[in-house]
MARLO-572162 format. One record per residue (C-alpha): residue in one letter; chain; x, y negated, z. Coordinates in steps of 0.2 Angstrom, whole numbers. Each point is the difference from the previous one (the first is absolute). Layout:
<nodes>
<node><residuo>A</residuo><cadena>A</cadena><c1>X</c1><c2>Y</c2><c3>Z</c3></node>
...
</nodes>
This chain:
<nodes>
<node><residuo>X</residuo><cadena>A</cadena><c1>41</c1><c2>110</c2><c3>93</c3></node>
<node><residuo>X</residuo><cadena>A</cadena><c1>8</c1><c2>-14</c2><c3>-11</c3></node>
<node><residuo>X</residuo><cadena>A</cadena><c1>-6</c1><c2>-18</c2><c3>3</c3></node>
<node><residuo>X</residuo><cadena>A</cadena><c1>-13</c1><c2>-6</c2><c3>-14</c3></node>
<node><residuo>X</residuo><cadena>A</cadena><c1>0</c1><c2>-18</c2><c3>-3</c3></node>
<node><residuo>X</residuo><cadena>A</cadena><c1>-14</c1><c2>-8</c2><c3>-10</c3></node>
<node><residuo>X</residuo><cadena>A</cadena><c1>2</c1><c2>-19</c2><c3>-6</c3></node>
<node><residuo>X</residuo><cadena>A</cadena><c1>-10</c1><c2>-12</c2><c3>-9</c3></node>
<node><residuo>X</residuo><cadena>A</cadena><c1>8</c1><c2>-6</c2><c3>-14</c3></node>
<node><residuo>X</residuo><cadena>A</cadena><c1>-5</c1><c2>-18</c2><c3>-5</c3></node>
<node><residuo>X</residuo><cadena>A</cadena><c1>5</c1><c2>-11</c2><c3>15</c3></node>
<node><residuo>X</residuo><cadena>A</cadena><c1>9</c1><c2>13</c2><c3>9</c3></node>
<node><residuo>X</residuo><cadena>A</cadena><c1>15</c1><c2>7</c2><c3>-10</c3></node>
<node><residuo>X</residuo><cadena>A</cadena><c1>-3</c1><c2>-11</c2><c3>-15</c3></node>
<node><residuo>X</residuo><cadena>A</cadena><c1>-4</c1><c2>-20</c2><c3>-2</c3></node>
<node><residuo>X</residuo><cadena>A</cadena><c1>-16</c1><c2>2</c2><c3>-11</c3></node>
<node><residuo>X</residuo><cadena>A</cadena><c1>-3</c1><c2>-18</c2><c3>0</c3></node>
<node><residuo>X</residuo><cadena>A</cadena><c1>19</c1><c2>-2</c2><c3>-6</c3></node>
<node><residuo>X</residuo><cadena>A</cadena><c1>-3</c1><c2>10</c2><c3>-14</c3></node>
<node><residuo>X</residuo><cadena>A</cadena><c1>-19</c1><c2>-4</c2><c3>-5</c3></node>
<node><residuo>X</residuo><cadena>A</cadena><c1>6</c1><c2>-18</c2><c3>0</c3></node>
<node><residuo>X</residuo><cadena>A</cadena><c1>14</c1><c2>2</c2><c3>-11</c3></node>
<node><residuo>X</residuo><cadena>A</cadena><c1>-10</c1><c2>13</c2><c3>-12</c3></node>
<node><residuo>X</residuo><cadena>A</cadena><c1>-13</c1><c2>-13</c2><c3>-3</c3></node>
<node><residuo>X</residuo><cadena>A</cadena><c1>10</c1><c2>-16</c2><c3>-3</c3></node>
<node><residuo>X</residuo><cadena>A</cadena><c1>9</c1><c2>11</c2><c3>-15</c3></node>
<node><residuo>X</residuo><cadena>A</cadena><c1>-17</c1><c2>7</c2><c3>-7</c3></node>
<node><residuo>X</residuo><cadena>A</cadena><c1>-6</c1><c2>-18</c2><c3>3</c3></node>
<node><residuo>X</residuo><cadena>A</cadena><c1>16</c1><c2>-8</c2><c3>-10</c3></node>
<node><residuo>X</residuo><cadena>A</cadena><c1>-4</c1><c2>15</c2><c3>-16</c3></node>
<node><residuo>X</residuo><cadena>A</cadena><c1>-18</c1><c2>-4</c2><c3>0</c3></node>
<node><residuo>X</residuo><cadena>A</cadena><c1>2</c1><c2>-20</c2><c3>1</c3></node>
<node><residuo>X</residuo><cadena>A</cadena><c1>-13</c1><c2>-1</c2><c3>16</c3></node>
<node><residuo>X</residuo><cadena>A</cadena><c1>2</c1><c2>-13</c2><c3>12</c3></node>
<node><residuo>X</residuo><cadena>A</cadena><c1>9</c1><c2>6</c2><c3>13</c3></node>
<node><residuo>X</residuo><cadena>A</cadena><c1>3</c1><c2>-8</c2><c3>17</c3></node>
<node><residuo>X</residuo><cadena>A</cadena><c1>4</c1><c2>4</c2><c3>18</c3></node>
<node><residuo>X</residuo><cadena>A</cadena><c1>-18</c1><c2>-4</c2><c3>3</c3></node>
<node><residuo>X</residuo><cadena>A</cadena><c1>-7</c1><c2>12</c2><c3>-14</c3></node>
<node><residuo>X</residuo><cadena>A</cadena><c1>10</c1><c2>11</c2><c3>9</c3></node>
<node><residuo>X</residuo><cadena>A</cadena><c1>-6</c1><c2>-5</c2><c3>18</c3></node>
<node><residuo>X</residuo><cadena>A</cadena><c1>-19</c1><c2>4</c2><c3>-9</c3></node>
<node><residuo>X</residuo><cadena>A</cadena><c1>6</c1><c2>18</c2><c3>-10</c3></node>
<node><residuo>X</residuo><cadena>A</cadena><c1>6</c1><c2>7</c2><c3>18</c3></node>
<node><residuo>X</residuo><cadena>A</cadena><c1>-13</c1><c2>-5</c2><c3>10</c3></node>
<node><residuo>X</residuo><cadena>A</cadena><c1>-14</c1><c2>6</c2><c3>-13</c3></node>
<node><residuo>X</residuo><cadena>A</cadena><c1>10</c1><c2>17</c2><c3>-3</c3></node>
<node><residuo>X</residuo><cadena>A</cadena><c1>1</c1><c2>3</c2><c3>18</c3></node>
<node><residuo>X</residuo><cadena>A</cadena><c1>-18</c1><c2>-2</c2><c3>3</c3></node>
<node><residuo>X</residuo><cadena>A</cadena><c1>-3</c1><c2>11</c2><c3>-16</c3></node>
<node><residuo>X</residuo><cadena>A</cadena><c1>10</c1><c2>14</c2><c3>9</c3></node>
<node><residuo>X</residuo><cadena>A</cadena><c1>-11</c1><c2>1</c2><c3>15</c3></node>
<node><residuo>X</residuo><cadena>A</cadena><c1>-15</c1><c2>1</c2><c3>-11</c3></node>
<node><residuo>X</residuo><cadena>A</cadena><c1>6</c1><c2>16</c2><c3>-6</c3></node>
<node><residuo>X</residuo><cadena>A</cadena><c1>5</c1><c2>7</c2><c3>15</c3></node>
<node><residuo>X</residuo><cadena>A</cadena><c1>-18</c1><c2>-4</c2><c3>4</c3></node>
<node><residuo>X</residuo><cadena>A</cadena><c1>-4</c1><c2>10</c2><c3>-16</c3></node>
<node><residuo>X</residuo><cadena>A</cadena><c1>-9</c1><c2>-16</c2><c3>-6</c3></node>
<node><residuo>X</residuo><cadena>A</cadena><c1>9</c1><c2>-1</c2><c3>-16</c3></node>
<node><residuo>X</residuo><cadena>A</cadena><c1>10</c1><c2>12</c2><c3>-12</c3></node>
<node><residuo>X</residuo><cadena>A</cadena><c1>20</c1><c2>-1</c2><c3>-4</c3></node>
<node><residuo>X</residuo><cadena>A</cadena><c1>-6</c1><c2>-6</c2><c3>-18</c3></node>
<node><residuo>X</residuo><cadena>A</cadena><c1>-12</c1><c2>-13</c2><c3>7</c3></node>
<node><residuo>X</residuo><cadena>A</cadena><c1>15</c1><c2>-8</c2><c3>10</c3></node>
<node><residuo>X</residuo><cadena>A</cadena><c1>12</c1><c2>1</c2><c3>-15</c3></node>
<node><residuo>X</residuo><cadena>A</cadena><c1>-11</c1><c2>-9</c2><c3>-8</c3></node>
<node><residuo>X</residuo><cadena>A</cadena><c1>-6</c1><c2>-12</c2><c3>12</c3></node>
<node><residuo>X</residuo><cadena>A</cadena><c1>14</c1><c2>-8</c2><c3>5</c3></node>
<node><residuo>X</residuo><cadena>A</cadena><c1>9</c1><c2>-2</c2><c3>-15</c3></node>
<node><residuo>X</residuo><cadena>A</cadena><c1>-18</c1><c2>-7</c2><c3>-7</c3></node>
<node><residuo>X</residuo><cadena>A</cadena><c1>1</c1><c2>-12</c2><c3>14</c3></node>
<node><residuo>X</residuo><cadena>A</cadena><c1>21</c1><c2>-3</c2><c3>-2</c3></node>
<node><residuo>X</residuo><cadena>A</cadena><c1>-3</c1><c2>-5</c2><c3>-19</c3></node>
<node><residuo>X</residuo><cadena>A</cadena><c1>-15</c1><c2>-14</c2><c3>6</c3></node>
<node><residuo>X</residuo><cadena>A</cadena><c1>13</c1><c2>-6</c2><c3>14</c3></node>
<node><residuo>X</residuo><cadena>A</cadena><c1>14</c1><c2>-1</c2><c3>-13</c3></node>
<node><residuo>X</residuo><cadena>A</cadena><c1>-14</c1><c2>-11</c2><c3>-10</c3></node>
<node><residuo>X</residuo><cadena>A</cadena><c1>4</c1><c2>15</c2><c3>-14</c3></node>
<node><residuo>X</residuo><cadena>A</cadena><c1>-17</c1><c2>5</c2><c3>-3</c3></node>
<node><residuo>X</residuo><cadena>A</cadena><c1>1</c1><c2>-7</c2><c3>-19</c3></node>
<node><residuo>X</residuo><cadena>A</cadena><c1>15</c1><c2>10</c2><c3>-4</c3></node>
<node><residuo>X</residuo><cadena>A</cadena><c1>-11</c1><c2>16</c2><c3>-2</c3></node>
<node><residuo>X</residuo><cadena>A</cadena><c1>11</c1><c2>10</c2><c3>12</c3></node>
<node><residuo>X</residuo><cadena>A</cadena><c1>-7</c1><c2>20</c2><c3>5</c3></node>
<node><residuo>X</residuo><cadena>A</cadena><c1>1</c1><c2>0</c2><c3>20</c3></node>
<node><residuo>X</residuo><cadena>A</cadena><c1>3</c1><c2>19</c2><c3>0</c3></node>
<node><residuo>X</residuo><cadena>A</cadena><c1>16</c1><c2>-3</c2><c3>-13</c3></node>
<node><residuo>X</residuo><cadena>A</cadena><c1>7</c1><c2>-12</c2><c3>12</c3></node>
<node><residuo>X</residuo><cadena>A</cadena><c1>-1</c1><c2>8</c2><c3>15</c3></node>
<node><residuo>X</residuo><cadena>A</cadena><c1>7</c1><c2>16</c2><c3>-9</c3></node>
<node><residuo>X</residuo><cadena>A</cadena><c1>14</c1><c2>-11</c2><c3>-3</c3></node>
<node><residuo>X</residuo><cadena>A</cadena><c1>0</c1><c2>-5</c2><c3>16</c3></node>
<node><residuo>X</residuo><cadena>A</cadena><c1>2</c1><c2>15</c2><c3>8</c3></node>
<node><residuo>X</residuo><cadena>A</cadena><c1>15</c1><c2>4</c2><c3>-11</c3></node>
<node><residuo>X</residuo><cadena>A</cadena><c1>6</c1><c2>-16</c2><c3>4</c3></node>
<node><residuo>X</residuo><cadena>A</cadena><c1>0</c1><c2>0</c2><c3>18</c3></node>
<node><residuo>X</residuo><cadena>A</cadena><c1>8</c1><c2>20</c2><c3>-2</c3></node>
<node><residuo>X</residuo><cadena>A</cadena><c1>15</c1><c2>-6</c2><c3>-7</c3></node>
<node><residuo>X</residuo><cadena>A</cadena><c1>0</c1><c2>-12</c2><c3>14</c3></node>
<node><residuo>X</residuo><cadena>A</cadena><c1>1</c1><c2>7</c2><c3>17</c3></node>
<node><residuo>X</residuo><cadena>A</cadena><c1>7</c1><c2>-11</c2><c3>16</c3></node>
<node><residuo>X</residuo><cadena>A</cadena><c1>6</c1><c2>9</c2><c3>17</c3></node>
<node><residuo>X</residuo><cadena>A</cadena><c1>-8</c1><c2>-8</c2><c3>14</c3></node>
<node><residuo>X</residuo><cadena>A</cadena><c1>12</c1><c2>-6</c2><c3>11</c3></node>
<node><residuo>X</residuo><cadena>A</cadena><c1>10</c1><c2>14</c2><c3>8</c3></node>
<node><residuo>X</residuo><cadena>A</cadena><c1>-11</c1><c2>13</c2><c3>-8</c3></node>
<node><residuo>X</residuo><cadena>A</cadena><c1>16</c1><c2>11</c2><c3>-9</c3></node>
<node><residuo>X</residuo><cadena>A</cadena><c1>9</c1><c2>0</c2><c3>15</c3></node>
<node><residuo>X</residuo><cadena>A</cadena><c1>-15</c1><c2>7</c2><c3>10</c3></node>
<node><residuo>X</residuo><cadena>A</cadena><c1>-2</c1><c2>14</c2><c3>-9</c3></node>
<node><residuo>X</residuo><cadena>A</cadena><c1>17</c1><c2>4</c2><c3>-2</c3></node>
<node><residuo>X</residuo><cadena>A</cadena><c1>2</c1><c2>0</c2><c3>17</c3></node>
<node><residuo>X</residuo><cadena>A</cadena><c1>-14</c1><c2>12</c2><c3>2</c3></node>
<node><residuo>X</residuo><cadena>A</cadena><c1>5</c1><c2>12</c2><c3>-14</c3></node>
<node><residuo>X</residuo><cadena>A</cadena><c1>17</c1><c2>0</c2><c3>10</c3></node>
<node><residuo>X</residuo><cadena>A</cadena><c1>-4</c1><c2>0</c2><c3>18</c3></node>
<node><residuo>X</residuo><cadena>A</cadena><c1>-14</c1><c2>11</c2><c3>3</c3></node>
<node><residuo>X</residuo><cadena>A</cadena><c1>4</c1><c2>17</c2><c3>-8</c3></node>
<node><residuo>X</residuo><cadena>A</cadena><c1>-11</c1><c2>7</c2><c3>-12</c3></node>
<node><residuo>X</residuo><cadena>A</cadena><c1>-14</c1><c2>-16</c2><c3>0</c3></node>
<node><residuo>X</residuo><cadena>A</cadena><c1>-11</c1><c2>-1</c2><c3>-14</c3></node>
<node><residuo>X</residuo><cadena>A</cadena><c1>-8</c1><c2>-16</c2><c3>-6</c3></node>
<node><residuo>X</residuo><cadena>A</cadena><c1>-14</c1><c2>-2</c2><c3>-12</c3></node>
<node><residuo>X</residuo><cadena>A</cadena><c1>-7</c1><c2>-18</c2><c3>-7</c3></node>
<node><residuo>X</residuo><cadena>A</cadena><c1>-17</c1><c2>0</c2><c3>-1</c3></node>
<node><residuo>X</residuo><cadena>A</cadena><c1>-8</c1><c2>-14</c2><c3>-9</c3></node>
<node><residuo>X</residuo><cadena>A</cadena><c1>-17</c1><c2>-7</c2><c3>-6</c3></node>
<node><residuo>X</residuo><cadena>A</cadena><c1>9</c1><c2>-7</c2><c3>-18</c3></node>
<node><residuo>X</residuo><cadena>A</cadena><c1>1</c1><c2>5</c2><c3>-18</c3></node>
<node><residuo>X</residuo><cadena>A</cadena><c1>11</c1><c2>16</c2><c3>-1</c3></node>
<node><residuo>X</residuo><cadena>A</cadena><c1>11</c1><c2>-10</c2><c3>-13</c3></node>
<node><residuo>X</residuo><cadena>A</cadena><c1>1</c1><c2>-16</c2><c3>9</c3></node>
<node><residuo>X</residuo><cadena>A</cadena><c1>5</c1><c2>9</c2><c3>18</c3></node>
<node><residuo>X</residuo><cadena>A</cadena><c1>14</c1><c2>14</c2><c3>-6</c3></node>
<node><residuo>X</residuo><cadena>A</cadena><c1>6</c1><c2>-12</c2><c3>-13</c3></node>
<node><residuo>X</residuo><cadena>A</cadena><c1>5</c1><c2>-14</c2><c3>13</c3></node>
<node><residuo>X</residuo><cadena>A</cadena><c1>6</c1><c2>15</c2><c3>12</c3></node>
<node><residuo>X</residuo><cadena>A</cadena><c1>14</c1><c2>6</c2><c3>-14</c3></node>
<node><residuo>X</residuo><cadena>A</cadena><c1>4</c1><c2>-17</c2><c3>-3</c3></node>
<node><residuo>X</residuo><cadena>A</cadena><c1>6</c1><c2>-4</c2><c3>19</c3></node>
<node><residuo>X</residuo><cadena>A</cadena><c1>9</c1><c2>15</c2><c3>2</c3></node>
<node><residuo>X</residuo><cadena>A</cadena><c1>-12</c1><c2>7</c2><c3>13</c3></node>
<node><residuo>X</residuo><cadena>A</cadena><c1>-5</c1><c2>15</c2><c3>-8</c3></node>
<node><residuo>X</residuo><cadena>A</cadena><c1>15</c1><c2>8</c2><c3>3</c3></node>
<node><residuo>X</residuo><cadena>A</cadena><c1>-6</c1><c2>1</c2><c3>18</c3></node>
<node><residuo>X</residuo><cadena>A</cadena><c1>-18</c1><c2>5</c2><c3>-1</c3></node>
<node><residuo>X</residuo><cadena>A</cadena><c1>-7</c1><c2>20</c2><c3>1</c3></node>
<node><residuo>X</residuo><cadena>A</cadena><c1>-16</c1><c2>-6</c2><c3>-9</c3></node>
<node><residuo>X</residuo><cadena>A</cadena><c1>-12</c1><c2>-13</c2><c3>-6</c3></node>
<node><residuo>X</residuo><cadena>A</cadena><c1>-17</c1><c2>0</c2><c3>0</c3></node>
<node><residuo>X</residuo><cadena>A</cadena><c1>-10</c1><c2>-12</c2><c3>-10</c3></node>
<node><residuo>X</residuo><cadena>A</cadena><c1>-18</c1><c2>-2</c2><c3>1</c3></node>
<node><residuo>X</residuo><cadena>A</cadena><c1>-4</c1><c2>-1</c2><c3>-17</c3></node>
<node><residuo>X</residuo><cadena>A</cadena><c1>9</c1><c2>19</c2><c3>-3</c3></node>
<node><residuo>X</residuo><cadena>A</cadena><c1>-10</c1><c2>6</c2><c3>15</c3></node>
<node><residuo>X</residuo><cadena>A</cadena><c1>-17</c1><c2>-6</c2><c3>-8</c3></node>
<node><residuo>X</residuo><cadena>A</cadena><c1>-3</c1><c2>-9</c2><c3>19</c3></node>
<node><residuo>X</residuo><cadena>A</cadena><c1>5</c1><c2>-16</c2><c3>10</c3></node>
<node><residuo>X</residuo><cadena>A</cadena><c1>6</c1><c2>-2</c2><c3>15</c3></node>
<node><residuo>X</residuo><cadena>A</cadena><c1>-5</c1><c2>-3</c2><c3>16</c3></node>
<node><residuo>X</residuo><cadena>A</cadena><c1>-11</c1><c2>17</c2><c3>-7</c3></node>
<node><residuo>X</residuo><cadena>A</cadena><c1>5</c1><c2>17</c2><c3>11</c3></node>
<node><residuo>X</residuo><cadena>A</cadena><c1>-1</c1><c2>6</c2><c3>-13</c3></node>
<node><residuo>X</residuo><cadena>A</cadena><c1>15</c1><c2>-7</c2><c3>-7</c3></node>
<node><residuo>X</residuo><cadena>A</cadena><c1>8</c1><c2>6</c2><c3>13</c3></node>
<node><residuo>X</residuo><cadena>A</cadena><c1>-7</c1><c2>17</c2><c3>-2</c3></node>
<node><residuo>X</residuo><cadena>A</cadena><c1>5</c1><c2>1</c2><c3>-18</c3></node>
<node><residuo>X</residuo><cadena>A</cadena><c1>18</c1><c2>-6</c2><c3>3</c3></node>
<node><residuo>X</residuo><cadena>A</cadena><c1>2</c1><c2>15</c2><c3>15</c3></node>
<node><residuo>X</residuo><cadena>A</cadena><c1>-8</c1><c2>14</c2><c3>-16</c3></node>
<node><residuo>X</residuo><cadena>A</cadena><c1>14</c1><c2>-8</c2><c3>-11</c3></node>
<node><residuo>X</residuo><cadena>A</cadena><c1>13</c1><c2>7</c2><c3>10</c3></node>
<node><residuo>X</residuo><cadena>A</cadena><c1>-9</c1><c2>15</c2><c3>9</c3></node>
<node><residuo>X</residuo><cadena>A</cadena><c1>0</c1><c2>-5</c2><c3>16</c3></node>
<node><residuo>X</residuo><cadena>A</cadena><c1>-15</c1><c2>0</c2><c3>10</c3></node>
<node><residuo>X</residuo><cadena>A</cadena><c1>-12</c1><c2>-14</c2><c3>6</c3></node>
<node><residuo>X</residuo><cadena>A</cadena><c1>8</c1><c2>-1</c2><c3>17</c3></node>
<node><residuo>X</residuo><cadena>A</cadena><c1>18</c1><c2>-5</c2><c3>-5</c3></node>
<node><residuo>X</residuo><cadena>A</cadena><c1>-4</c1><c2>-20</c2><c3>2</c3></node>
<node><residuo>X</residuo><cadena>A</cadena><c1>-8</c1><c2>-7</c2><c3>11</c3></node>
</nodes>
């Protein structure tokens, strides 16, 4: 049997916070917000907590979209500007996909595995939007070492859900039982 490996993407192969950072300081600069490290500092720490309230299922993908960017413009003291939360963090997201960053030692880690254990697959799996997540892959180069990606919002589920991993075995016909 050839050795699957699953890895999270965000803070695991790549620098999320590199490239979230980055992403909104240039959507900030287009859309005249007040950015600072500090609005910054806020943006993650809301985001993050938005995250886990969909995994609870407490809120929708929409509602976050919308959420934090409603919250980002107040921060950036932008509210008179008229901005549309969802337009910005659709900007976001292509922002931040042209704008991957390696964590630190990442490409070599996976090269090493695609070159040292014979046939080993490795699949990213990832909570983000599909856009965002295979965008900032293809722009480090590390797609050209992956077997798959699987992306909650292709799969119509989140992760930690079985079901996700369920869904992700189906997609390439193996059964239930070949993770653990």
């Amino acid at each position: 049997m050839n050795p699957i490996f699953l890895f999270d993407l965000d803070q695991t192969l790549l620098n999320f916070h590199a490239s979230e950072e980055k992403a909104l300081e240039i959507i900030s600069k287009k859309y005249g917000l007040a950015y600072t490290k500090d609005t910054y500092s806020h943006f993650k720490d809301y985001n993050k907590s938005l995250w886990l309230e969909l995994e609870k299922g407490i809120i929708s993908r929409i509602d976050l979209f919308r959420l934090r960017f409603t919250d980002f413009i107040a921060q950036c003291k932008g509210e008179a500007l008229g901005l549309d939360p969802l337009a910005i963090n659709n900007e976001f997201i292509a922002t931040m996909a042209e704008n991957g960053v390696l964590m630190d030692g990442a490409l070599e880690f996976v090269r090493k595995l695609k070159s040292t254990i014979s046939g080993c697959r490795i699949y990213i799996i990832s909570n983000g939007a599909t856009v965002n997540a295979k965008g900032r892959i293809n722009s480090t180069g590390l797609n050209a070492f992956l077997d798959g990606i699987f992306v909650s919002e292709e799969m119509g589920i989140a992760k930690p859900a079985k079901e996700f991993r369920r869904l992700s075995h189906i997609r390439h016909g193996r059964s239930k039982e070949c993770l653990p």
